[in-house]
Backbone bond lengths (Angstrom), bond angles and torsions (degrees), N, CA, C in turn:
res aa  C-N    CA-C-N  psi(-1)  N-CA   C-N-CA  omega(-1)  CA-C   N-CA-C  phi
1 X - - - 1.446 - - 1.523 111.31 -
2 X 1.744 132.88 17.58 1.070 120.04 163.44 1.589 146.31 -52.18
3 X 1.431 104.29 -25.76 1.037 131.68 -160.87 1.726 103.20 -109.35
4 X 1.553 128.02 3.02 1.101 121.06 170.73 1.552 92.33 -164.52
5 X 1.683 147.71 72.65 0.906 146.17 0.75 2.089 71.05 151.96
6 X 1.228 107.15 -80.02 1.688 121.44 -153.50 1.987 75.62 -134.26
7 X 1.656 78.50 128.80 2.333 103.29 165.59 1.804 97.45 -102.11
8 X 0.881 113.12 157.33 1.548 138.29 -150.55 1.521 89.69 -126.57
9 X 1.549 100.53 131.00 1.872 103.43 156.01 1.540 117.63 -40.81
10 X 1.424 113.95 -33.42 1.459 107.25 -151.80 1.359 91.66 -72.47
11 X 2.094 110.48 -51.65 1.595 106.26 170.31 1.452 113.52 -23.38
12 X 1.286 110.64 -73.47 1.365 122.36 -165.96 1.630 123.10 -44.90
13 X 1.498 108.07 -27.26 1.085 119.82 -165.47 2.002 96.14 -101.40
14 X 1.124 120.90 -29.38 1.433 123.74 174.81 1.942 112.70 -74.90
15 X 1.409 112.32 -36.70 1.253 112.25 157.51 1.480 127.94 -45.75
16 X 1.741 103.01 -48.32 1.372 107.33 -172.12 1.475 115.34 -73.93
17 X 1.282 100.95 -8.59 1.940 102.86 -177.08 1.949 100.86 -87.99
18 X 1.468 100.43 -45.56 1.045 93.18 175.26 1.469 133.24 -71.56
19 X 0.817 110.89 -24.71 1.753 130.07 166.00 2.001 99.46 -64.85
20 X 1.013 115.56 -29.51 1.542 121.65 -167.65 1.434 98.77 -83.92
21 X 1.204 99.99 -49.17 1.867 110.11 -173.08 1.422 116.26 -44.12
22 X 1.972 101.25 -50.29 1.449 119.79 -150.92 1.479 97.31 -77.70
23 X 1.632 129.00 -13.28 1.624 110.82 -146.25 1.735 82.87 -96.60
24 X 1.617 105.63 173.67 1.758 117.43 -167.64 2.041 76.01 -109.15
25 X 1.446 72.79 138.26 1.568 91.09 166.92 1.793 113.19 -81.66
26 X 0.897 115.07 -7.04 1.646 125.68 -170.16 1.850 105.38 -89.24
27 X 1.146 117.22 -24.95 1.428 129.16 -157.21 1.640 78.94 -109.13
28 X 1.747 105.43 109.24 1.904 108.65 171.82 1.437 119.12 -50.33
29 X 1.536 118.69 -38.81 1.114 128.31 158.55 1.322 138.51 -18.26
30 X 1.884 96.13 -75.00 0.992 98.74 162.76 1.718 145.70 -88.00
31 X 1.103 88.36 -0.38 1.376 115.27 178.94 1.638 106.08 -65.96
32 X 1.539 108.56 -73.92 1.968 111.41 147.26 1.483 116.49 0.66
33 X 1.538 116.52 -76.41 1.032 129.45 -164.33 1.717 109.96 -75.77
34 X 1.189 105.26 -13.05 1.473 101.95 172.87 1.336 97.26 -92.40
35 X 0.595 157.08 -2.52 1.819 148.42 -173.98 1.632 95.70 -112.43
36 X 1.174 125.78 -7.97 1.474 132.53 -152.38 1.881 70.69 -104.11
37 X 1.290 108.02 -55.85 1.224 100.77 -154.97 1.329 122.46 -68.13
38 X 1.763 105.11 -52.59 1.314 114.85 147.52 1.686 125.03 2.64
39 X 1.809 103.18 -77.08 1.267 126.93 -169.96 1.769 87.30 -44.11
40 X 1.581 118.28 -74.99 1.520 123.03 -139.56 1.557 95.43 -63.38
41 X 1.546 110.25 -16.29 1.562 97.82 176.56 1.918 120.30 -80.01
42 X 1.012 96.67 -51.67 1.696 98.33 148.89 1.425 141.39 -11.05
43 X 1.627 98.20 -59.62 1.112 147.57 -147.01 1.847 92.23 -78.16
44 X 1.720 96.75 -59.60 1.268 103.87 -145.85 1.986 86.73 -112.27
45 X 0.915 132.98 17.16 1.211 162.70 127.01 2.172 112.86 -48.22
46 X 1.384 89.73 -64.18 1.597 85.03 -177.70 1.711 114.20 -87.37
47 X 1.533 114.54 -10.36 1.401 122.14 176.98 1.256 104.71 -86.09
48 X 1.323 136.23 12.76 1.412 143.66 -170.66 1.732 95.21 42.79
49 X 1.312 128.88 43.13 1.295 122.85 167.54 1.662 113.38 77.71
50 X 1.290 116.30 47.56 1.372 114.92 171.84 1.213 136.81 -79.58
51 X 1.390 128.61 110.32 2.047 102.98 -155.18 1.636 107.54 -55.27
52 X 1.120 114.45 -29.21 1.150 106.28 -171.56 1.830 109.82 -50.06
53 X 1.460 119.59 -17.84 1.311 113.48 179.47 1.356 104.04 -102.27
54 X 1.461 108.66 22.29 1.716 97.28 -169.59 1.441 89.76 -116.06
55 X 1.631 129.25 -42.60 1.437 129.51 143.79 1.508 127.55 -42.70
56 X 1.305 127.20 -8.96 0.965 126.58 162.84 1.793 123.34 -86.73
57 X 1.209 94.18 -18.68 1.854 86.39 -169.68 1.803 81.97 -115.03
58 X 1.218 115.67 -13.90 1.428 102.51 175.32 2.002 116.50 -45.92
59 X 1.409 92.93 -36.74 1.240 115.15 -172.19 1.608 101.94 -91.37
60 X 1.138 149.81 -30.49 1.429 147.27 -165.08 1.565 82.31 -99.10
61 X 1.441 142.26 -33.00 2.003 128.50 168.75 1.431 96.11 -71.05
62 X 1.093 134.36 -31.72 1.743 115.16 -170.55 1.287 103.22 -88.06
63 X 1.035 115.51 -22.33 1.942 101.87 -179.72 1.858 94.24 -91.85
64 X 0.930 139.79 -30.03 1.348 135.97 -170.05 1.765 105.13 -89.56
65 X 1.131 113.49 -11.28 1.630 103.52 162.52 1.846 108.15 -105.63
66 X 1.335 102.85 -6.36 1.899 98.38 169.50 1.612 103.25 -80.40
67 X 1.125 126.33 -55.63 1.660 144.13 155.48 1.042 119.49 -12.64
68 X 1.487 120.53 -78.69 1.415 129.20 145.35 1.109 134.78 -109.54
69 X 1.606 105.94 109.05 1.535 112.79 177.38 1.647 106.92 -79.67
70 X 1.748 93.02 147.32 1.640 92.92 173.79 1.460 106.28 -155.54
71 X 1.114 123.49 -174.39 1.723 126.06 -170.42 1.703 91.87 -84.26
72 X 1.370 138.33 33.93 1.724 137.82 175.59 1.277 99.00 -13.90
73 X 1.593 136.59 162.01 1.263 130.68 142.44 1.879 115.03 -80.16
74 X 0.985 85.27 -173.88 1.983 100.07 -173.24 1.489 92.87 -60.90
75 X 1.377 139.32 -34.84 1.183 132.45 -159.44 1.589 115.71 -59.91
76 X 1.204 95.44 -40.02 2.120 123.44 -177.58 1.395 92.04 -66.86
77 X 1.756 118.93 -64.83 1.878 78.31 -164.75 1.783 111.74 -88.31
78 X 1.579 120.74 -1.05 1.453 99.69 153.22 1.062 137.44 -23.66
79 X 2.029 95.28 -50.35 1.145 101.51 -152.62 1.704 116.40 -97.30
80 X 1.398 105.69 -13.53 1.381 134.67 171.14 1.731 100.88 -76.79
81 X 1.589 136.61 -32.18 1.400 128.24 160.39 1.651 102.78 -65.48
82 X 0.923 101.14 -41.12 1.644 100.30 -177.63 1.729 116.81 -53.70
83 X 1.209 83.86 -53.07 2.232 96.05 -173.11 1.970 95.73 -56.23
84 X 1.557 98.30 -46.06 1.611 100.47 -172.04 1.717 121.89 -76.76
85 X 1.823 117.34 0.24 0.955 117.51 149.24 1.839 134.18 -86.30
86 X 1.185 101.35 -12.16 1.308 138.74 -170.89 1.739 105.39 -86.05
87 X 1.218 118.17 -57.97 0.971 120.29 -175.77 1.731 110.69 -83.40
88 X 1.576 118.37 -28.67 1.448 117.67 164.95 1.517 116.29 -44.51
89 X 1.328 106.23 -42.43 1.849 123.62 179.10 0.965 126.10 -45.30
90 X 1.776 108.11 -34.39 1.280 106.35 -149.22 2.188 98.44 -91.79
């Protein structure tokens, strides 16, 4: 993270769409995690972007991908390195 120092809600909030986009609605798994994701976008949408809600689901995606493991695409743990640089910051 030298080279980009402090992640931005908007990051945070452009990960979560893309991470939302990539999962198959057919796989229960991932399907979960899209509604999981959904929610934190909402979420952090109506908090006008408060980390405190970005540390909060940081932690409700890490227990819900130990829970259910599944074949995720690359987008999930981008975006799961992302939440865990984000939340080191704070």
């Amino acid at each position: 993270m030298s080279t980009q120092s402090q992640i931005t809600q908007t990051q945070v909030l452009d990960a979560i769409s893309r991470a939302a986009l990539m999962l198959e609605r057919q796989d229960a798994a991932q399907s979960g995690l899209q509604l999981l994701l959904n929610e934190f976008r909402r979420s952090l949408l109506q908090t006008s972007g408060q980390a405190a809600t970005t540390v909060l689901y940081h932690g409700k995606i890490k227990s819900y991908l130990l829970q259910y493991p599944s074949n995720y695409p690359d987008s999930v743990a981008a975006l799961s390195s992302l939440l865990d640089h984000f939340v080191a910051a704070q």
